[in-house]
PQR file with spaces between the fields and no chain letter, atoms N, CA, C, O and H, PARSE charges and radii, in Angstrom:
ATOM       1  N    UNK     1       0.828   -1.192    0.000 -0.4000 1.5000
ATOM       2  CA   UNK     1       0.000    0.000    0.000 -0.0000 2.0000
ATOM       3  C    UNK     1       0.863    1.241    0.000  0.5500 1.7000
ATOM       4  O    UNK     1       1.996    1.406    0.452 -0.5500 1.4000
ATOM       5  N    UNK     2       0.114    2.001   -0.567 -0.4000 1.5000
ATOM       6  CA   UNK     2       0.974    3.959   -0.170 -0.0000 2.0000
ATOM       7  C    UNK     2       0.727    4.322    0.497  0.5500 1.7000
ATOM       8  O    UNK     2      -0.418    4.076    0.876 -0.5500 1.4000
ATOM       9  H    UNK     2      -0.807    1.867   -0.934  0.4000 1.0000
ATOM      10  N    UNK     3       1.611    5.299    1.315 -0.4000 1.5000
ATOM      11  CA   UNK     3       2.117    5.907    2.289 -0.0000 2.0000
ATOM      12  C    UNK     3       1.254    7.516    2.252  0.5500 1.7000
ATOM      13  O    UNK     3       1.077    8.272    1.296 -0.5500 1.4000
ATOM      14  H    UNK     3       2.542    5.499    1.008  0.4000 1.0000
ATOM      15  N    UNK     4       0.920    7.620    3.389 -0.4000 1.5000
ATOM      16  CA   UNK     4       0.584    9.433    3.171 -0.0000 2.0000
ATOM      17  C    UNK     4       1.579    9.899    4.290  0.5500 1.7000
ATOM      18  O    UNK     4       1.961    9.296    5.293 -0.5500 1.4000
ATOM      19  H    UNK     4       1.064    7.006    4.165  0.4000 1.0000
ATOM      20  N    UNK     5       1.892   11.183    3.810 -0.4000 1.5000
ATOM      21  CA   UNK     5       2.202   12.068    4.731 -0.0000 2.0000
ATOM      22  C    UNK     5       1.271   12.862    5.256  0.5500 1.7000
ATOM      23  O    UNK     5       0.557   13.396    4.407 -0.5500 1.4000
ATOM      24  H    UNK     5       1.581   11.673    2.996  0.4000 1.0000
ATOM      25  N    UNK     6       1.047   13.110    6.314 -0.4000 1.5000
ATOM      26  CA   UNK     6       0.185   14.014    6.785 -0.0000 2.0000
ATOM      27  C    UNK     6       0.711   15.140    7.425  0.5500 1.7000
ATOM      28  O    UNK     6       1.428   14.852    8.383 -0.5500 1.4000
ATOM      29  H    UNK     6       1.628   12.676    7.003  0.4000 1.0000
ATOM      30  N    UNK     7       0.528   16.781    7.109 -0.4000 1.5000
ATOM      31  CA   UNK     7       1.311   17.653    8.252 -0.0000 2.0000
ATOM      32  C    UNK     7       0.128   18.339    8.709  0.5500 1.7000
ATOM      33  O    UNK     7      -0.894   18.258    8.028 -0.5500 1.4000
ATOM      34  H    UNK     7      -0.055   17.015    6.331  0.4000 1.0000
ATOM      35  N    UNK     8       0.143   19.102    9.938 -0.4000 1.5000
ATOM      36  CA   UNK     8      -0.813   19.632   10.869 -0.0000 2.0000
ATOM      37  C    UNK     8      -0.264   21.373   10.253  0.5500 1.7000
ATOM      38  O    UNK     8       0.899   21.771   10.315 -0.5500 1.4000
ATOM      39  H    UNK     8       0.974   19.168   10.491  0.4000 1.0000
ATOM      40  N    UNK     9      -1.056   21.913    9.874 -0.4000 1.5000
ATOM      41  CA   UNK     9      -0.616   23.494    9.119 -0.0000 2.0000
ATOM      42  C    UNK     9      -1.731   24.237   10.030  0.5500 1.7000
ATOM      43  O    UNK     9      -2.071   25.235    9.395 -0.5500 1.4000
ATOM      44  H    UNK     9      -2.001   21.591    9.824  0.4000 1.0000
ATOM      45  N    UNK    10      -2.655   24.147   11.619 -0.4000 1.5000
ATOM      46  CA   UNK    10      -3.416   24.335   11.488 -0.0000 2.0000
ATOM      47  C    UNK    10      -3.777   24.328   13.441  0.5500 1.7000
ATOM      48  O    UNK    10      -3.922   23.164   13.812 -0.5500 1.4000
ATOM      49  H    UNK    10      -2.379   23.336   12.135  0.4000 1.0000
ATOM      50  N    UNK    11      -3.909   25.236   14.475 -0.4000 1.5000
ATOM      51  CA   UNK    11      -3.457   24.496   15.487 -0.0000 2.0000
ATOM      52  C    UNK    11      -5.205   24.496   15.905  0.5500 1.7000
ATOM      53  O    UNK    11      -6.157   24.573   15.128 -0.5500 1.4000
ATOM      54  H    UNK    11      -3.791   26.182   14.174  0.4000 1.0000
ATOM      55  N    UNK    12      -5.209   24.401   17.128 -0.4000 1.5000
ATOM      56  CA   UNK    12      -6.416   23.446   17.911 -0.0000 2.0000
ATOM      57  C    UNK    12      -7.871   24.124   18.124  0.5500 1.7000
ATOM      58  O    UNK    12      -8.980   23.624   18.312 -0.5500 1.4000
ATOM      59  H    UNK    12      -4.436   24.338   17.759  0.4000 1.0000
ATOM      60  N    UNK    13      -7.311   25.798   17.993 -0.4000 1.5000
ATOM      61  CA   UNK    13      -7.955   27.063   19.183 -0.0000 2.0000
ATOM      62  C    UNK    13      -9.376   26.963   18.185  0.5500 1.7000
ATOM      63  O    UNK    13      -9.158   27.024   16.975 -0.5500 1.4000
ATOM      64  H    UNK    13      -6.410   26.204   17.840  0.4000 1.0000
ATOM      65  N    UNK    14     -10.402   26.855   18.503 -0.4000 1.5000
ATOM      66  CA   UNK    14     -12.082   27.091   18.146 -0.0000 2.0000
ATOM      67  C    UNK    14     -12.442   25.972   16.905  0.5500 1.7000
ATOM      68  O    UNK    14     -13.008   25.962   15.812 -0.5500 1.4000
ATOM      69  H    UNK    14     -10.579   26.805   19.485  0.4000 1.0000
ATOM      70  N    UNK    15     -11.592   24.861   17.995 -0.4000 1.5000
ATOM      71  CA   UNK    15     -12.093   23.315   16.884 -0.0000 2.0000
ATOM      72  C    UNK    15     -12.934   22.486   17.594  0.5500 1.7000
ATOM      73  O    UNK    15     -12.765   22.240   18.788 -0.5500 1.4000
ATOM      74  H    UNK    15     -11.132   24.870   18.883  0.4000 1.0000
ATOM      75  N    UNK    16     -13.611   22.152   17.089 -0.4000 1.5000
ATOM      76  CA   UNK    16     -14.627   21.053   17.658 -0.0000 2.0000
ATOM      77  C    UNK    16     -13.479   19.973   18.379  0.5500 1.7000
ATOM      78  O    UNK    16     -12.259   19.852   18.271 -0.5500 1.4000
ATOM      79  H    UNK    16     -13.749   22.352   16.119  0.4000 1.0000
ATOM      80  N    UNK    17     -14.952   18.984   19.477 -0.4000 1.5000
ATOM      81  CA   UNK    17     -14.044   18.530   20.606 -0.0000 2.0000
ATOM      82  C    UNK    17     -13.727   17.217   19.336  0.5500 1.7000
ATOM      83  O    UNK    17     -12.685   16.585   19.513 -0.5500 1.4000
ATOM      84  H    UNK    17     -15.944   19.082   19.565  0.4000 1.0000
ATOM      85  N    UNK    18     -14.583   16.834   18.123 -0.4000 1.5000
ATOM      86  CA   UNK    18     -14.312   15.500   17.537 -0.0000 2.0000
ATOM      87  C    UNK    18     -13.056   15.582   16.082  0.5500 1.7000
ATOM      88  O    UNK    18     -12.546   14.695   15.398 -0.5500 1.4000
ATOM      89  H    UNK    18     -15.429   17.347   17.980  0.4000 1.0000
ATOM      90  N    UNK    19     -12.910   17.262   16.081 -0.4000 1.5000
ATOM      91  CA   UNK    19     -11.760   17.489   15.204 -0.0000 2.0000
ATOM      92  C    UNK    19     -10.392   17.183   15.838  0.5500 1.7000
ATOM      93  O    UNK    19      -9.439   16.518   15.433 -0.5500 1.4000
ATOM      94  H    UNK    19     -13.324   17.982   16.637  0.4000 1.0000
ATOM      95  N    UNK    20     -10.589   17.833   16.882 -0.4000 1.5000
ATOM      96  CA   UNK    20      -9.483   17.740   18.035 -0.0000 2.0000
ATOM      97  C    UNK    20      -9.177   16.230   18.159  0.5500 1.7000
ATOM      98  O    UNK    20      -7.948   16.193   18.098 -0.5500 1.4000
ATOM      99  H    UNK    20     -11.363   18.373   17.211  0.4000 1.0000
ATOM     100  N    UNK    21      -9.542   15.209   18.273 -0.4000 1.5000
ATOM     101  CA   UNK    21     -10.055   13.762   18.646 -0.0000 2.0000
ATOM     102  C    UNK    21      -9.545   13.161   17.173  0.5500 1.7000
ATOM     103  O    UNK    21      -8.720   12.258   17.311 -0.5500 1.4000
ATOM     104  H    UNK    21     -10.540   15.239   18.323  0.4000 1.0000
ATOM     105  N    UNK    22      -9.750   13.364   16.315 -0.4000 1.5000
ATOM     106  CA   UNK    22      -9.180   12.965   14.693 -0.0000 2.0000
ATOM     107  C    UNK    22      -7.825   12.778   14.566  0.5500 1.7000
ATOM     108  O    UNK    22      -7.115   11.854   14.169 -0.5500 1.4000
ATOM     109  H    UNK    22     -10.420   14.098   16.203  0.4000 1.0000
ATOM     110  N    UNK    23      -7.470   14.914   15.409 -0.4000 1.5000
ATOM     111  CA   UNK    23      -5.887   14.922   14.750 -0.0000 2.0000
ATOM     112  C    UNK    23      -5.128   14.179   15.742  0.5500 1.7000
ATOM     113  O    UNK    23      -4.110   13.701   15.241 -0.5500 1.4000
ATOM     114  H    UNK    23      -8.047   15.665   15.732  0.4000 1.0000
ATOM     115  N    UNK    24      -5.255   13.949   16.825 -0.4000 1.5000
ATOM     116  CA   UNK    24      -4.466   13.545   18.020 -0.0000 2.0000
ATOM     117  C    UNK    24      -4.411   11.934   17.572  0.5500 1.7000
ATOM     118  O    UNK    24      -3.321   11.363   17.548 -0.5500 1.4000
ATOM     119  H    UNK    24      -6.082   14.337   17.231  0.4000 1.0000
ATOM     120  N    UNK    25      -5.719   11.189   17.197 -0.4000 1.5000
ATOM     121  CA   UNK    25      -5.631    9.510   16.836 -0.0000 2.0000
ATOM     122  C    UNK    25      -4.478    9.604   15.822  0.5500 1.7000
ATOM     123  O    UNK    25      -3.352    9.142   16.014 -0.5500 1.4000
ATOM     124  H    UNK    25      -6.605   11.653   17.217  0.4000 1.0000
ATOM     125  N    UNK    26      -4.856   10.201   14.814 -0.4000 1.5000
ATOM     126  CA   UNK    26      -3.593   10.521   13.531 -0.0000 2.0000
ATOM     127  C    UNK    26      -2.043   10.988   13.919  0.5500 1.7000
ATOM     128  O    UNK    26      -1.122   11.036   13.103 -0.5500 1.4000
ATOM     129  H    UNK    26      -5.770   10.576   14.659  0.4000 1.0000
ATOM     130  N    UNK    27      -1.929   11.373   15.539 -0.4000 1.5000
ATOM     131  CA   UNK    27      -0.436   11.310   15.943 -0.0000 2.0000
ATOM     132  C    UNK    27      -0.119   12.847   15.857  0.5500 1.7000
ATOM     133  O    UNK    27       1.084   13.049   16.026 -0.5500 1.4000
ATOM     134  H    UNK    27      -2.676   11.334   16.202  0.4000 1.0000
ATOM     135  N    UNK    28      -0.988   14.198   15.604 -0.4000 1.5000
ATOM     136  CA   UNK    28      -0.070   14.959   15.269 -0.0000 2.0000
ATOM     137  C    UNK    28      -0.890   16.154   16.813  0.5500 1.7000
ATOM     138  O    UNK    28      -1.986   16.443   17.293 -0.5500 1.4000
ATOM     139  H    UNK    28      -1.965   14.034   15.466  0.4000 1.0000
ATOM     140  N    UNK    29       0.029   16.336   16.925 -0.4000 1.5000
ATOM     141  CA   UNK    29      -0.244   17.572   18.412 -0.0000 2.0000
ATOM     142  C    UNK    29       0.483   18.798   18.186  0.5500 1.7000
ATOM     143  O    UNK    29       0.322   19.459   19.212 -0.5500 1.4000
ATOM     144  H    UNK    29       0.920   16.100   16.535  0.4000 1.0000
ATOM     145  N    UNK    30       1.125   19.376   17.457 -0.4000 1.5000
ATOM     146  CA   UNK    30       1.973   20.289   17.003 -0.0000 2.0000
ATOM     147  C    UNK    30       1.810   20.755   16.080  0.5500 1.7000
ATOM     148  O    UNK    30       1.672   20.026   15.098 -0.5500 1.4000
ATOM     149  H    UNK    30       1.255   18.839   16.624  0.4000 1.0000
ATOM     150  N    UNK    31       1.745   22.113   15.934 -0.4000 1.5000
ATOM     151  CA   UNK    31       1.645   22.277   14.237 -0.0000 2.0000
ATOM     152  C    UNK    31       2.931   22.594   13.423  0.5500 1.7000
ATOM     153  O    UNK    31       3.822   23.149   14.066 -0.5500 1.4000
ATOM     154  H    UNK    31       1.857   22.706   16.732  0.4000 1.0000
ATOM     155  N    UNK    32       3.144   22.362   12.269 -0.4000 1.5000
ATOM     156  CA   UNK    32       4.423   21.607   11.636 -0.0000 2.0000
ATOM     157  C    UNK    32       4.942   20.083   11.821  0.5500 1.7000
ATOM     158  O    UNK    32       5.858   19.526   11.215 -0.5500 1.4000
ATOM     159  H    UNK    32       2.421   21.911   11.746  0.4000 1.0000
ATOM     160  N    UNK    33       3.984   19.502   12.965 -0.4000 1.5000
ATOM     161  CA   UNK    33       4.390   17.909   13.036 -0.0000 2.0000
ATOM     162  C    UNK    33       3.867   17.158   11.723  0.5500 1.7000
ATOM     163  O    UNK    33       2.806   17.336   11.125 -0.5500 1.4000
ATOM     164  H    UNK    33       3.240   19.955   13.458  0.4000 1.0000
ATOM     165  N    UNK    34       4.723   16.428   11.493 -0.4000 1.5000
ATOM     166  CA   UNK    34       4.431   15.180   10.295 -0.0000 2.0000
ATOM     167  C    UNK    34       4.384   13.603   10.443  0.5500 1.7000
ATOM     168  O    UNK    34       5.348   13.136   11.049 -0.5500 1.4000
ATOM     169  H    UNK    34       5.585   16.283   11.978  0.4000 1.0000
ATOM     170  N    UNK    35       3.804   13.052   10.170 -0.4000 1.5000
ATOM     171  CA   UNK    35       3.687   11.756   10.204 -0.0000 2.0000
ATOM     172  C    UNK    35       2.996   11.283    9.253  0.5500 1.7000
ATOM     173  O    UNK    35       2.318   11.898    8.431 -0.5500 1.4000
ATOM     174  H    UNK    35       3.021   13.431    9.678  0.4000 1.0000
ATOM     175  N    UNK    36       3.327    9.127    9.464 -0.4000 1.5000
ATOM     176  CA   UNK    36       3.554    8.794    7.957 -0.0000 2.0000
ATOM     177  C    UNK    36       2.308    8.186    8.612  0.5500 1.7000
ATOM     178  O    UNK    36       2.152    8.197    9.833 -0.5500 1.4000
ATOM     179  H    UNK    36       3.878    8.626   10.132  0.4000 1.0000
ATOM     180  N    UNK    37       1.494    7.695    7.818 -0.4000 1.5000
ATOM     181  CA   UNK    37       0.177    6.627    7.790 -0.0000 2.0000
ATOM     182  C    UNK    37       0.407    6.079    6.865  0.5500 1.7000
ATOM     183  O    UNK    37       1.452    6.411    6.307 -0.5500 1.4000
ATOM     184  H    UNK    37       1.620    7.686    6.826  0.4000 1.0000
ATOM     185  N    UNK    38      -0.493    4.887    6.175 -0.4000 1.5000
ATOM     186  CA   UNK    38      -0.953    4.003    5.544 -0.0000 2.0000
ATOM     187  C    UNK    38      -2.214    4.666    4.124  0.5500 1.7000
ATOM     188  O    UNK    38      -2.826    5.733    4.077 -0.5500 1.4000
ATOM     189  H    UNK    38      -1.343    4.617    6.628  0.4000 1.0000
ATOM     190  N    UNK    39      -2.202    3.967    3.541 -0.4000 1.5000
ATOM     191  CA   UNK    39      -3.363    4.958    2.765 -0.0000 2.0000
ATOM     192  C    UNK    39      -4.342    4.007    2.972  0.5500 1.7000
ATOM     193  O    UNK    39      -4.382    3.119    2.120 -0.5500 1.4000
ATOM     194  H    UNK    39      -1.705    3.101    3.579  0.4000 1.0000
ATOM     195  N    UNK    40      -5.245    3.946    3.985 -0.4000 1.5000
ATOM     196  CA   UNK    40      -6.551    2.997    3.920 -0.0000 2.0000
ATOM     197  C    UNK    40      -7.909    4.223    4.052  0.5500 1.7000
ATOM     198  O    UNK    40      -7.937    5.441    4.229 -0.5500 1.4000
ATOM     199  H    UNK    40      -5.213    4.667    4.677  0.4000 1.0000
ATOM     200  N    UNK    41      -8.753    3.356    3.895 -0.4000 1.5000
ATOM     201  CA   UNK    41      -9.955    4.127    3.961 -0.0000 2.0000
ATOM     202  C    UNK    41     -10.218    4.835    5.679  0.5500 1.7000
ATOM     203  O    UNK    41     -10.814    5.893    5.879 -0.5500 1.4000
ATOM     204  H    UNK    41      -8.731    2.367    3.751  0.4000 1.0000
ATOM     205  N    UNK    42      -9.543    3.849    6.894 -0.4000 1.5000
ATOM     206  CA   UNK    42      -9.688    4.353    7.894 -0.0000 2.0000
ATOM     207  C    UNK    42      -9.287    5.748    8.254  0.5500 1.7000
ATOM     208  O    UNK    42      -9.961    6.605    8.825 -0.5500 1.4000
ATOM     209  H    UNK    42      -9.058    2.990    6.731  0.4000 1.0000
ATOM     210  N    UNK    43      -8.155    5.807    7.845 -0.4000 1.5000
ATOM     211  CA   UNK    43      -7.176    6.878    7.711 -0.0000 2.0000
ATOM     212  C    UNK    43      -7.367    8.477    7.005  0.5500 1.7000
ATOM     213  O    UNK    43      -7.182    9.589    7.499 -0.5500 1.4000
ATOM     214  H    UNK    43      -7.608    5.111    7.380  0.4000 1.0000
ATOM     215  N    UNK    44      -7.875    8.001    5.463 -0.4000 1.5000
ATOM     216  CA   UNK    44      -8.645    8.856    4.604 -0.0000 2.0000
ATOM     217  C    UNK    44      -9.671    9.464    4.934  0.5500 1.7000
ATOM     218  O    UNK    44      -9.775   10.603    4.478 -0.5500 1.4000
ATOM     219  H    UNK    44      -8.025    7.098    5.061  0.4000 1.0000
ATOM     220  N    UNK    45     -10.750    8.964    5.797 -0.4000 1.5000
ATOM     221  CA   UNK    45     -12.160    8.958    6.518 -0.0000 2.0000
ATOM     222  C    UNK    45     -11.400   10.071    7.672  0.5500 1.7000
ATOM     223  O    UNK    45     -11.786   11.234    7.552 -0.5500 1.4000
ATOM     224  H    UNK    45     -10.666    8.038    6.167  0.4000 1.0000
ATOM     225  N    UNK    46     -10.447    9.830    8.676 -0.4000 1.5000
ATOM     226  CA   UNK    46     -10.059   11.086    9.445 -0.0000 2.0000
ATOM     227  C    UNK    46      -9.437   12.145    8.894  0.5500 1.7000
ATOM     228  O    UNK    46      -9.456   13.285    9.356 -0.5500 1.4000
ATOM     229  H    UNK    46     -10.133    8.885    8.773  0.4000 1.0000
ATOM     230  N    UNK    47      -8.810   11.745    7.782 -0.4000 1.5000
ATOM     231  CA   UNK    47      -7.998   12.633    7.168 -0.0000 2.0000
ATOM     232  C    UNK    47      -9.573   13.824    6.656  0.5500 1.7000
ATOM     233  O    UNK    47      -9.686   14.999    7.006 -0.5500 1.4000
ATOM     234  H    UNK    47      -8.794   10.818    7.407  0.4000 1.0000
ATOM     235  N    UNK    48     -10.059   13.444    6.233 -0.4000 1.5000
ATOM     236  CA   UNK    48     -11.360   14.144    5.252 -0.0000 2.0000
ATOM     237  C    UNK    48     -11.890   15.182    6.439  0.5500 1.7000
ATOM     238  O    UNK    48     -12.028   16.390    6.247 -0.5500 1.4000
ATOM     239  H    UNK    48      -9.968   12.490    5.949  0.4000 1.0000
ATOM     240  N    UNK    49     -12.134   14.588    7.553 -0.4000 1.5000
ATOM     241  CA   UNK    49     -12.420   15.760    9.085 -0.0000 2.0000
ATOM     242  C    UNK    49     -11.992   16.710    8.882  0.5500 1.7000
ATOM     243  O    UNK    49     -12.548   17.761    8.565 -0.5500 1.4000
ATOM     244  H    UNK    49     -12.022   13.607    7.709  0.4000 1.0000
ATOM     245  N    UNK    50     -10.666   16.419    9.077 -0.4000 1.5000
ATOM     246  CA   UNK    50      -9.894   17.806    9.300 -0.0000 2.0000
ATOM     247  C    UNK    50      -8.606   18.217    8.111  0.5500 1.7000
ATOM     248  O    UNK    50      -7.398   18.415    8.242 -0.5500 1.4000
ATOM     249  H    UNK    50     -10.215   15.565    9.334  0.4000 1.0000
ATOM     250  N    UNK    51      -9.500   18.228    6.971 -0.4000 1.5000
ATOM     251  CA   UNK    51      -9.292   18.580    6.142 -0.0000 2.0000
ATOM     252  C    UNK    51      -8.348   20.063    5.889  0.5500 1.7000
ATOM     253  O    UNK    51      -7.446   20.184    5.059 -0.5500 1.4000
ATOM     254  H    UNK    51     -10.481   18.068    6.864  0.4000 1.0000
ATOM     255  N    UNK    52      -8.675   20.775    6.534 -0.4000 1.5000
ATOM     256  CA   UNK    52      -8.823   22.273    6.294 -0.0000 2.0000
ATOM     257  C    UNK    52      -7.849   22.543    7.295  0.5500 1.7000
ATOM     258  O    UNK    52      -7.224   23.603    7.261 -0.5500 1.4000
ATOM     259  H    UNK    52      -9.407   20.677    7.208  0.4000 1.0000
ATOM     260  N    UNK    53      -7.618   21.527    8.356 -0.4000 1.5000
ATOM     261  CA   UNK    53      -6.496   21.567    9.384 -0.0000 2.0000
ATOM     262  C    UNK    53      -5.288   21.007    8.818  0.5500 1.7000
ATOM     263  O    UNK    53      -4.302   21.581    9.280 -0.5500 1.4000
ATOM     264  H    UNK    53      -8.125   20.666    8.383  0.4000 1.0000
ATOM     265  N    UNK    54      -4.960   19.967    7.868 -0.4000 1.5000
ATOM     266  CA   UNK    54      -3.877   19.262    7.702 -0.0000 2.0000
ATOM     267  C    UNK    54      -3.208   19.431    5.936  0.5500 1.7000
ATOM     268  O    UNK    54      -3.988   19.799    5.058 -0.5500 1.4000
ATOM     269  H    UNK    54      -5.761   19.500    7.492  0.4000 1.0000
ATOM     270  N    UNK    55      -1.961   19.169    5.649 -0.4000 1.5000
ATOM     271  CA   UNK    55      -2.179   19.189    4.171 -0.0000 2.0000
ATOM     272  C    UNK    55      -1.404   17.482    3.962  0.5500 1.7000
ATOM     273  O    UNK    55      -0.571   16.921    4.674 -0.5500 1.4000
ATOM     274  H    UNK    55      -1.328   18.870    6.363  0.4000 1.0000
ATOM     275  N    UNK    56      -1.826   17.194    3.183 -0.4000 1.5000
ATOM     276  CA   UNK    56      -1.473   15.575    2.911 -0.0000 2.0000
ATOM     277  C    UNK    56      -0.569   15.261    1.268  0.5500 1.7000
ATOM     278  O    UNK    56      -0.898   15.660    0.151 -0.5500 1.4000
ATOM     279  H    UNK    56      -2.503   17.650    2.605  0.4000 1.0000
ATOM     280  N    UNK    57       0.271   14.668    1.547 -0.4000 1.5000
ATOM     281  CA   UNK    57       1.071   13.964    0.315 -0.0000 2.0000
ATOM     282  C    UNK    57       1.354   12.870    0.364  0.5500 1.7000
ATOM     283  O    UNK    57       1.255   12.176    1.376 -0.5500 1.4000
ATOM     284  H    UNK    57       0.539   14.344    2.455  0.4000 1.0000
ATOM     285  N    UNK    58       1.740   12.523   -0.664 -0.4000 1.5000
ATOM     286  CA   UNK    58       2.041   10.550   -1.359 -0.0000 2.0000
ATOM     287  C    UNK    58       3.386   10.676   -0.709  0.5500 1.7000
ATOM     288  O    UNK    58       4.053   11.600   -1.174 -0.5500 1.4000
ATOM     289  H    UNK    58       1.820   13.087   -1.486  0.4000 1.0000
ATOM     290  N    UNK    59       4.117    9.790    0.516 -0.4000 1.5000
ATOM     291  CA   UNK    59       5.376    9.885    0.885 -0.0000 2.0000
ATOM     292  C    UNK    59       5.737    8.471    0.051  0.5500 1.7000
ATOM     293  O    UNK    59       5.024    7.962   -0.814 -0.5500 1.4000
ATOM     294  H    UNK    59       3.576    9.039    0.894  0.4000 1.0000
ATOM     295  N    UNK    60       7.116    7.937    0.569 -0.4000 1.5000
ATOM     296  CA   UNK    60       7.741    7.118   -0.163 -0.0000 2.0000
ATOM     297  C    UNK    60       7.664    5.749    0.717  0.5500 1.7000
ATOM     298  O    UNK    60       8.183    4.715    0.297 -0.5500 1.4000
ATOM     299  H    UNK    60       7.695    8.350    1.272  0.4000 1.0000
């Protein structure tokens, strides 16, 4: 499977308590933090939440 990168461009202040709850399962608490996931639908499905919070790329 492919890899996403996910980065947090986006921090916490006047987010819902289940946006908040998305980015933290997904590993990222910082903004500028990055981390690698999996590309599954589980992943994609949180990613899609907080959309507008994170920016995502095809890593290696």
């Amino acid at each position: 499977m492919a890899n996403l990168k996910i980065t947090l461009v986006r921090g916490f202040a006047n987010k819902t308590e289940v946006q908040k709850v998305n980015a933290k399962s997904l590993g990222l608490h910082k903004i500028g933090q990055s981390v690698i996931r999996e590309d599954t639908p589980v992943y994609r499905g949180m990613i899609n939440k907080i959309r507008h919070m994170v920016t995502v790329e095809e890593a290696d």
